[in-house]
MIRO-349134 format. One line per 8 residues: number of its first residue (from 0); their letters; for each residue x negated, z negated, y of C-alpha. Coordinates in steps of 0.05 Angstrom, whole numbers. Layout:
! residues N
NUM = A = X/Z/Y | ...
***
This chain:
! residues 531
0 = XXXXXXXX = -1663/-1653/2537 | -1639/-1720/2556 | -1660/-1770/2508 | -1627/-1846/2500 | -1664/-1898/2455 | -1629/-1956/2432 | -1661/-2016/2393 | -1610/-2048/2353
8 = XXXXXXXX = -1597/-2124/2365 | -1638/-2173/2310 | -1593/-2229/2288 | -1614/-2304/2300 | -1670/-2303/2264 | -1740/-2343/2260 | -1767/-2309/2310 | -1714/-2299/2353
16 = XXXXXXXX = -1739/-2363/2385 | -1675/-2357/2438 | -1681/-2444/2458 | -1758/-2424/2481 | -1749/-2359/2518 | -1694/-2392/2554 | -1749/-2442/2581 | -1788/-2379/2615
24 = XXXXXXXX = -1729/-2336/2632 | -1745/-2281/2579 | -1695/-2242/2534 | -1743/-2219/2480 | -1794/-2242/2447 | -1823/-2166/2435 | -1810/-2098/2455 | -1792/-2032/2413
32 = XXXXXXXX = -1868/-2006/2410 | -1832/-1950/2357 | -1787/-1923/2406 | -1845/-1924/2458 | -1891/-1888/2417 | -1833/-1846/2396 | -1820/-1819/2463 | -1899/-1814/2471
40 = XXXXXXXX = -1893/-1760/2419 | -1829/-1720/2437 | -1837/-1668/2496 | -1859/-1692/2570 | -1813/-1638/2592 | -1756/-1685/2562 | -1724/-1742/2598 | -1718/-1813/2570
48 = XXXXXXXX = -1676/-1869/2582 | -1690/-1935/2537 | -1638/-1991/2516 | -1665/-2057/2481 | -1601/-2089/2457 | -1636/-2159/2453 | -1634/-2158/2523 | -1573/-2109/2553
56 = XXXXXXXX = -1518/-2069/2521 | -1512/-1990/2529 | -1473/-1977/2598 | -1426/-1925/2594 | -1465/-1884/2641 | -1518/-1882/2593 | -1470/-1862/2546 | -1449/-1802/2586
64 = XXXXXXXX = -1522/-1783/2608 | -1547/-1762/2535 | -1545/-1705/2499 | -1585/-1739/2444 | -1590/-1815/2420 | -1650/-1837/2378 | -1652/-1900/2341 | -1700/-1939/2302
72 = XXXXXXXX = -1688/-2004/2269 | -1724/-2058/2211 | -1681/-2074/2148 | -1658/-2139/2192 | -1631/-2095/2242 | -1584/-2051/2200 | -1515/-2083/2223 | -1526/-2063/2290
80 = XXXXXXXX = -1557/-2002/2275 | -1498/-1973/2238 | -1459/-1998/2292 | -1495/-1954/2345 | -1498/-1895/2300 | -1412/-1898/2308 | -1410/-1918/2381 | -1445/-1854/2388
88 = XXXXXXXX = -1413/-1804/2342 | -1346/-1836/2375 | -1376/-1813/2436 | -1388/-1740/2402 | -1469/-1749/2414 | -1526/-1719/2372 | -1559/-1777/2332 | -1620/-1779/2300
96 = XXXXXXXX = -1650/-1845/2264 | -1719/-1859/2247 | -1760/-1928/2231 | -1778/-1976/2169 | -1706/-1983/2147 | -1682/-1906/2144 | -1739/-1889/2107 | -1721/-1940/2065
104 = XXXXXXXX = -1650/-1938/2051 | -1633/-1858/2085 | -1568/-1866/2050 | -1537/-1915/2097 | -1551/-1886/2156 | -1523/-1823/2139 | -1462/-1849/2114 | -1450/-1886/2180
112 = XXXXXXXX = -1457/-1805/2215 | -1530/-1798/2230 | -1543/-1723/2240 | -1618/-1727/2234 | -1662/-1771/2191 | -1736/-1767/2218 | -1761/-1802/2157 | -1839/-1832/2145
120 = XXXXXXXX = -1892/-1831/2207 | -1864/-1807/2265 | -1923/-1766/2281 | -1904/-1713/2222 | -1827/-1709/2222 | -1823/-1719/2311 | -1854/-1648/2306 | -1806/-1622/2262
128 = XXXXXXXX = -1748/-1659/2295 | -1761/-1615/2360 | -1770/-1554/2311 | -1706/-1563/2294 | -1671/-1573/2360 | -1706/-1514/2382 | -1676/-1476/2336 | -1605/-1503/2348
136 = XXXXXXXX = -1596/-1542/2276 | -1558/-1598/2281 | -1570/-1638/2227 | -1630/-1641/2175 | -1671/-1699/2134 | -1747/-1699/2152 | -1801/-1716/2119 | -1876/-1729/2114
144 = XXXXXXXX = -1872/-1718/2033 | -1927/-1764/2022 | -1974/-1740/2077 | -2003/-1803/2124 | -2022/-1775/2199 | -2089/-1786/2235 | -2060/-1838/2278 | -2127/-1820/2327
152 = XXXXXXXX = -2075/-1775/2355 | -2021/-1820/2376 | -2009/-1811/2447 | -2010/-1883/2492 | -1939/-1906/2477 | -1882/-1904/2541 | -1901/-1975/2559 | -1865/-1950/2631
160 = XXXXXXXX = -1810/-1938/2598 | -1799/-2027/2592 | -1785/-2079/2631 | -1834/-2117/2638 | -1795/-2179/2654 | -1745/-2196/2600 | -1812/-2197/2550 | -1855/-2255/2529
168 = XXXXXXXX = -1902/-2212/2505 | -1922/-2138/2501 | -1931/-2096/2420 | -1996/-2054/2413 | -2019/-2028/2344 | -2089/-2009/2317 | -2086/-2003/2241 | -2035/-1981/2191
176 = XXXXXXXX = -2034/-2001/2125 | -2065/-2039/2078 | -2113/-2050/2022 | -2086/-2096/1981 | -2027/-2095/1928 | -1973/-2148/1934 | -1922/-2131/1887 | -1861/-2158/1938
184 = XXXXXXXX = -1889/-2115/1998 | -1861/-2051/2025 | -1918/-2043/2077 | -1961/-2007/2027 | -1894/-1966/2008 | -1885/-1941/2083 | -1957/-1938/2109 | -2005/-1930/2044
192 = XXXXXXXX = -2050/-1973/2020 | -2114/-1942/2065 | -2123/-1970/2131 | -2121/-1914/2176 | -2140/-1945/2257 | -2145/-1916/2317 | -2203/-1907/2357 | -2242/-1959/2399
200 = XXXXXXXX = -2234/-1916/2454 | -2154/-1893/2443 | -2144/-1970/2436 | -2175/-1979/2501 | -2142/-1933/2543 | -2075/-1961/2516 | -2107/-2033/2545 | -2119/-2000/2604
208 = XXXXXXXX = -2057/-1977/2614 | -2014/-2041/2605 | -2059/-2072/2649 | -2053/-2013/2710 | -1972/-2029/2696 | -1989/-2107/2716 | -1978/-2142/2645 | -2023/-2202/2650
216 = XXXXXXXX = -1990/-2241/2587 | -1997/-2244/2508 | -2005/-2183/2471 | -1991/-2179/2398 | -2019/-2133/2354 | -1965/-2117/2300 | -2018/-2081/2248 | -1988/-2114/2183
224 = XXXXXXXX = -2072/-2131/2164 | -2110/-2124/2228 | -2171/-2139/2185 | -2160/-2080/2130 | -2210/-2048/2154 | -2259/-2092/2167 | -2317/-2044/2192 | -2270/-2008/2245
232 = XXXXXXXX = -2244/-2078/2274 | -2314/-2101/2276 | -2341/-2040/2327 | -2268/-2042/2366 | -2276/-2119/2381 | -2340/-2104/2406 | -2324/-2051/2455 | -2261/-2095/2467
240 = XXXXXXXX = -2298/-2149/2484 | -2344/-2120/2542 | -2272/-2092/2569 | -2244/-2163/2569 | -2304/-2189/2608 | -2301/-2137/2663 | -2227/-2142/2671 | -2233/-2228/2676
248 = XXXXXXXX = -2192/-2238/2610 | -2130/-2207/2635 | -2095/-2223/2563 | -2089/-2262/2493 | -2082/-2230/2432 | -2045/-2252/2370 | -2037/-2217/2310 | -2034/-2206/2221
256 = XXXXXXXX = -2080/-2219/2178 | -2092/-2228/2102 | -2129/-2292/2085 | -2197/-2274/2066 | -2210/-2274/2144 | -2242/-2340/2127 | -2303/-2307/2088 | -2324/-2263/2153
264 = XXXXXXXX = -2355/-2323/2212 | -2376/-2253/2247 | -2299/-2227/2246 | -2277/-2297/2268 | -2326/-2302/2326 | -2317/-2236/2355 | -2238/-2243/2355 | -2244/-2307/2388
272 = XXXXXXXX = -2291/-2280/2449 | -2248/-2222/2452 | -2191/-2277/2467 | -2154/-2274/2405 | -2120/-2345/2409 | -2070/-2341/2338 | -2062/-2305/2277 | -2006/-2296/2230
280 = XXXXXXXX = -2032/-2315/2150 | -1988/-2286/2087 | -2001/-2348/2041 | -1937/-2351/2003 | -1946/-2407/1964 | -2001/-2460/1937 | -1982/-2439/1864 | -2037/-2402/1833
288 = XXXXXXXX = -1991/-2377/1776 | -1946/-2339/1831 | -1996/-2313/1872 | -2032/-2282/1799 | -1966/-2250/1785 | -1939/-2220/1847 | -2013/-2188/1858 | -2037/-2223/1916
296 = XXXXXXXX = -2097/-2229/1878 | -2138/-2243/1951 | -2108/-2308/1960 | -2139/-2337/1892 | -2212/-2324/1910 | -2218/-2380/1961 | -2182/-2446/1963 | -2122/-2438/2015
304 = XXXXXXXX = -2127/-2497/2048 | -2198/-2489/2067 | -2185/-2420/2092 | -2137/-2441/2135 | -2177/-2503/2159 | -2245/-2446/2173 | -2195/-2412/2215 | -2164/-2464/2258
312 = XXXXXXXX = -2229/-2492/2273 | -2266/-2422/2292 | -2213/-2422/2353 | -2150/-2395/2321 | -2089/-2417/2310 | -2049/-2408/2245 | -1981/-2390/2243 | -1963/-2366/2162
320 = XXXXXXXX = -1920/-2345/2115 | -1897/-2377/2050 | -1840/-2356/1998 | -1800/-2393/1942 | -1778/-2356/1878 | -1825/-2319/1840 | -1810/-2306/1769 | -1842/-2365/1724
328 = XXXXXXXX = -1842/-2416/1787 | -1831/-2485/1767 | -1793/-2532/1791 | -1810/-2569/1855 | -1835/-2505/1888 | -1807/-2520/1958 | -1839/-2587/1956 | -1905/-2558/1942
336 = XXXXXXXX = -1898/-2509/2000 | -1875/-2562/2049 | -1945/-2616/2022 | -1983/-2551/2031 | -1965/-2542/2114 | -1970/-2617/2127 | -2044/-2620/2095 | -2056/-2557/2124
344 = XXXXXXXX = -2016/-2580/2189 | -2004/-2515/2201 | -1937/-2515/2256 | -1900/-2450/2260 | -1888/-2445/2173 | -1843/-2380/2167 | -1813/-2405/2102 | -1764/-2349/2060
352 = XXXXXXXX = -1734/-2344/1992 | -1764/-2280/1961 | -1724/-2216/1972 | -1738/-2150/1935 | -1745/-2091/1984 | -1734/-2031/1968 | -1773/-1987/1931 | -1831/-2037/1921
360 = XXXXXXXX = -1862/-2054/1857 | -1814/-2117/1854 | -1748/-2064/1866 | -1770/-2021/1801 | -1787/-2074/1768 | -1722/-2113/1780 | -1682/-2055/1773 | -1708/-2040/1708
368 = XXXXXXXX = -1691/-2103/1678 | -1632/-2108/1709 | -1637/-2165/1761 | -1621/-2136/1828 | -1562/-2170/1853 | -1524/-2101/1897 | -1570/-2056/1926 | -1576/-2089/1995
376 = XXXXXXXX = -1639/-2128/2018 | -1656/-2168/2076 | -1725/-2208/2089 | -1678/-2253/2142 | -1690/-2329/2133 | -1608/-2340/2130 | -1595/-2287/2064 | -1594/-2315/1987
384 = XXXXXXXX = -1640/-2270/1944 | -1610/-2211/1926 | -1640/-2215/1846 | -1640/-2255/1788 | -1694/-2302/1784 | -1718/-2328/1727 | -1693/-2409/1746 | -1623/-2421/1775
392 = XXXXXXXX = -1611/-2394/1837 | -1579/-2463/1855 | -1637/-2504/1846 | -1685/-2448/1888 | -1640/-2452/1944 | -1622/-2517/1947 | -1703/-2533/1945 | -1711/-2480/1998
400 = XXXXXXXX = -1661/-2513/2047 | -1687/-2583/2039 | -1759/-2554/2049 | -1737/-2521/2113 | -1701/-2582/2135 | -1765/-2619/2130 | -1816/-2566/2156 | -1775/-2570/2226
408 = XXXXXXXX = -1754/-2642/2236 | -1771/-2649/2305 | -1812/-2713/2292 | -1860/-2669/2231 | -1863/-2611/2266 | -1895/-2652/2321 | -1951/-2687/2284 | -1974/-2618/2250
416 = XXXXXXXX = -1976/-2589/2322 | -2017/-2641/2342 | -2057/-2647/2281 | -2071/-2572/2291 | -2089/-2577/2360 | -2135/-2631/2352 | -2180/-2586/2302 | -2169/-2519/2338
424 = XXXXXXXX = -2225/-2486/2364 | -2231/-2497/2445 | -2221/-2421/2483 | -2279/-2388/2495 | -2260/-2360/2557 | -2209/-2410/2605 | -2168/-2359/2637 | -2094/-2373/2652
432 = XXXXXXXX = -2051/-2319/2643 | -1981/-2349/2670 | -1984/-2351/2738 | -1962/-2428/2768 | -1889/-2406/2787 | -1827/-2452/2793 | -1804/-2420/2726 | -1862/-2451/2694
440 = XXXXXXXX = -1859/-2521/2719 | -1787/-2518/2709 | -1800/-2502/2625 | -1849/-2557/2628 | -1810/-2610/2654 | -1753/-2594/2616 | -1787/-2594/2545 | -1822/-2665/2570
448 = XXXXXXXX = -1750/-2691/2592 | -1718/-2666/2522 | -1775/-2679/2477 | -1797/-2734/2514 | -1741/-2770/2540 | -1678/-2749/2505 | -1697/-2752/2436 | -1724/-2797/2386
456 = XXXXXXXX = -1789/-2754/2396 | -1796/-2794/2458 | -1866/-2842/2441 | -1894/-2794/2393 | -1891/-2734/2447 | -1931/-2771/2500 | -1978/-2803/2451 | -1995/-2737/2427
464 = XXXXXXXX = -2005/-2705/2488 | -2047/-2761/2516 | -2088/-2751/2451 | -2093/-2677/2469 | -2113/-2690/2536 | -2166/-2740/2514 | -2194/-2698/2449 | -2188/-2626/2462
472 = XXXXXXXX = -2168/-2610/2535 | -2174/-2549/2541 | -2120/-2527/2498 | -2069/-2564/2528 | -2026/-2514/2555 | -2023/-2472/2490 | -2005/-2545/2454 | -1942/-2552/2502
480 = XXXXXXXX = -1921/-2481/2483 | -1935/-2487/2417 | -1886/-2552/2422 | -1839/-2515/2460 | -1821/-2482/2401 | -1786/-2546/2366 | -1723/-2522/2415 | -1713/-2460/2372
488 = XXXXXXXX = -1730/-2492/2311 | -1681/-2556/2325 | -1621/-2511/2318 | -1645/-2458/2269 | -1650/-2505/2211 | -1582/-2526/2223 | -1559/-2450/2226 | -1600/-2440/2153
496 = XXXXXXXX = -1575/-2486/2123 | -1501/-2480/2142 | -1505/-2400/2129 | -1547/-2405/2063 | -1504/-2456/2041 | -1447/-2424/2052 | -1473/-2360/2011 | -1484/-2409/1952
504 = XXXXXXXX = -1417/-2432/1942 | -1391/-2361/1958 | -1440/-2335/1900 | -1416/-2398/1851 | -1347/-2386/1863 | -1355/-2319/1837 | -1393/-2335/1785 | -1335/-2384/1762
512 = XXXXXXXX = -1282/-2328/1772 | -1327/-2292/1724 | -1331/-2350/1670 | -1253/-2362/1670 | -1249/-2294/1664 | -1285/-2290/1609 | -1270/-2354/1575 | -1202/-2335/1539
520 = XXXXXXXX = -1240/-2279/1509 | -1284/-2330/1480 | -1225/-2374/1463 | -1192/-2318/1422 | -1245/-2298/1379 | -1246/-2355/1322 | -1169/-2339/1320 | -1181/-2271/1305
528 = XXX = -1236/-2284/1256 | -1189/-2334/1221 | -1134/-2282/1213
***
């Protein structure tokens, strides 16, 4: 069976970070570790071919070589996922569609001509996929029906099956799921709410394998709560961390994890000898009041800001998430966010308005009271909320663009990078993983001619660097990449604003088609009760 995966294209996004790759001559930030692990599963006998559209388009030779095109794709993805699902029924091919968003929304897929849904955990409904083939079905909807796999036996993903190249860093996973309850996430939904991880061992080999393949950069561990549970992190990072030491460091980790990371100094310490160097934080927002009613219940425990500040300064660097919207927010809410990361001086704020995915507790809630605005949903940076919220949606979004604006002016976004820096935690372990190559002389001096040169940024860049040179050394090089970053986020603001703008006025305008529409109505009725 010849097999062709395709990852659909993500749109310009947050992390998309286009400006910065550019710099290092990479197309992707991060590969398709579904599709790898996906083909992992499926028959060795089988033959694979696999298509990232973030960095190529199908050829039509690829086209022709399959008898059978598998696709997985995020929410964010879905445009270009139901366009693949029609280049490939136009091209009279067997398609089958797995991943977070057809499990989420089956419906759409289908309609677009998906013959096979392989709903849930891959794991489970893989299996029955081949079943099916085997017995010459050609279509079929499968699923796990509420049963979570031992994810101990998940095969080493096809990490051969990349290249190597047009990545800035490689996707491994050791945990899915997680503990807690947010009411807005649809993690819990897909993966359960008990941490189920993989063996120290399993994890290894997988290690071991990327590096026999020559990676020798980042690796990012996309478990959604790396820390949820605790006691199987604790005995992987230290069998991890004697690997590490006999392979000289070969790579950085980065990864997820929910807040209360602070209250573990053990936790902190072994990630950072096992060269974790960053860690993504869900805070959401400083208001108490919001966090109480959307459930994150482990973000009230602890004051936020001196989380974050235990974190940067056992040696890891925050990147986090924070939302605007919640039902009973008061005004201001943006403003509070954006005083929040410049206390916190926390530099790479992933700031969204709150969408309801599906079938969280936020969807059936919504959608029994009526709120949801369509049934689509989107957790992109560039789409208007698609409910009701309790305050106009005018004033959230117009409070959401302004906090954006601010949260990446070039000249902010460079004092909380060097704020940051200056507290960070120095590496344990000095190792540099980027070879010296013309590519990376040529990103430096370009982001010290643009950032320091070209733009107003000019006396602040090279007074901040000095400072990092003269304070914290040894961090340098992750402070200039950390900086790089202000390329992206120079012309993503500018594409927020413009597109969630212009989503705003579309919205209003209908909304005032719907008041004159309705306003004669309202006009006629004293006449009528007068007659």
């Amino acid at each position: 069976m010849r097999v062709l995966l395709i990852y659909p294209q993500f749109p310009k996004s947050f992390w998309s970070f286009e400006k910065a790759l550019e710099l290092v001559n990479r197309k992707a930030l991060l590969p398709p570790l579904g599709l790898v692990t996906v083909a992992a599963i499926l028959p060795q006998a089988w033959e694979f071919k696999l298509v990232d559209r973030n960095v190529r388009d199908v050829t039509e030779e690829e086209w022709a070589w399959a008898e059978v095109v598998i696709l997985s794709a995020m929410i964010v993805q879905s445009d270009d996922l139901l366009r693949q699902i029609r280049e490939a029924k136009r091209r009279g091919k067997l398609v089958a569609v797995g991943g977070p968003y057809a499990t989420s929304m089956p419906h759409e897929p289908q309609a677009a001509g998906a013959d096979f849904l392989i709903l849930d955990e891959g794991e489970i409904t893989l299996p029955m996929f081949v079943e099916a083939i085997q017995r010459g079905e050609t279509q079929g909807v499968l699923r796990a029906n509420g049963e979570k796999p031992d994810v101990t036996t998940t095969p080493i993903p096809r990490f051969d099956l990349l290249d190597f190249d047009v990545y800035d860093n490689m996707s491994v996973q050791f945990s899915r799921g997680c503990p807690f309850q947010c009411e807005f996430c649809d993690i819990i939904v897909l993966y359960g709410r008990k941490p189920r991880t993989k063996s120290p061992q399993q994890f290894l080999a997988e290690l071991q394998r990327l590096y026999d393949l020559g990676w020798r950069r980042t690796i990012f561990l996309v478990d959604d709560n790396f820390i949820g549970n605790k006691r199987n992190v604790k005995l992987l990072l230290k069998e991890l961390k004697g690997w590490m030491a006999e392979h000289n460091y070969p790579f950085h980790f980065n990864t997820e994890a929910s807040v209360d990371l602070a209250q573990d100094p053990e936790l902190m310490e072994l990630m950072v000898e096992c060269n974790f160097n960053a860690v993504f934080l869900g805070i959401e927002t400083p208001d108490e009041s919001s966090l109480t009613l959307t459930q994150k219940h482990q973000n009230t425990r602890d004051s936020l800001s001196d989380s974050v500040d235990a974190i940067i300064r056992a040696g890891l660097r925050v990147m986090a998430g924070f939302i605007i919207g919640f039902d009973g927010e008061k005004p201001g809410a943006g403003d509070r966010i954006v005083r929040f990361v410049e206390q916190t001086a926390v530099p790479t704020a992933m700031f969204s308005m709150l969408q309801a995915l599906p079938d969280t507790a936020l969807w059936k809630r919504l959608e029994k009271e009526g709120r949801l605005r369509g049934q689509g949903a989107n957790i992109n940076q560039t789409t208007l909320m698609n409910f009701i919220p309790t305050r106009p949606l005018e004033e959230i979004t117009q409070e959401f663009i302004n906090g954006f604006w601010q949260l990446y002016d070039p000249m902010a976004y460079l004092d909380r990078t060097y704020r940051h820096f200056l507290k960070l935690g120095a590496p344990r372990h000095k190792v540099s993983l980027r070879k010296v190559s013309w590519v990376s002389v040529r990103a430096l001096l370009i982001v010290c001619w643009r950032q320091g040169v070209l733009r107003e940024t000019r006396f602040r860049f090279w007074q901040n660097l000095i400072g990092i040179l003269r304070h914290n050394p040894r961090v340098w090089d992750h402070y200039l990449s950390i900086c790089a970053l202000n390329e992206h986020f120079l012309e993503y603001r500018q594409v927020v604003k413009d597109q969630i703008t212009a989503q705003l006025n579309e919205w209003m305008a209908i909304q005032g088609t719907i008041s004159t529409q309705a306003s004669p109505e309202k006009e006629a009725a004293p006449e009528s009760a007068v007659a």
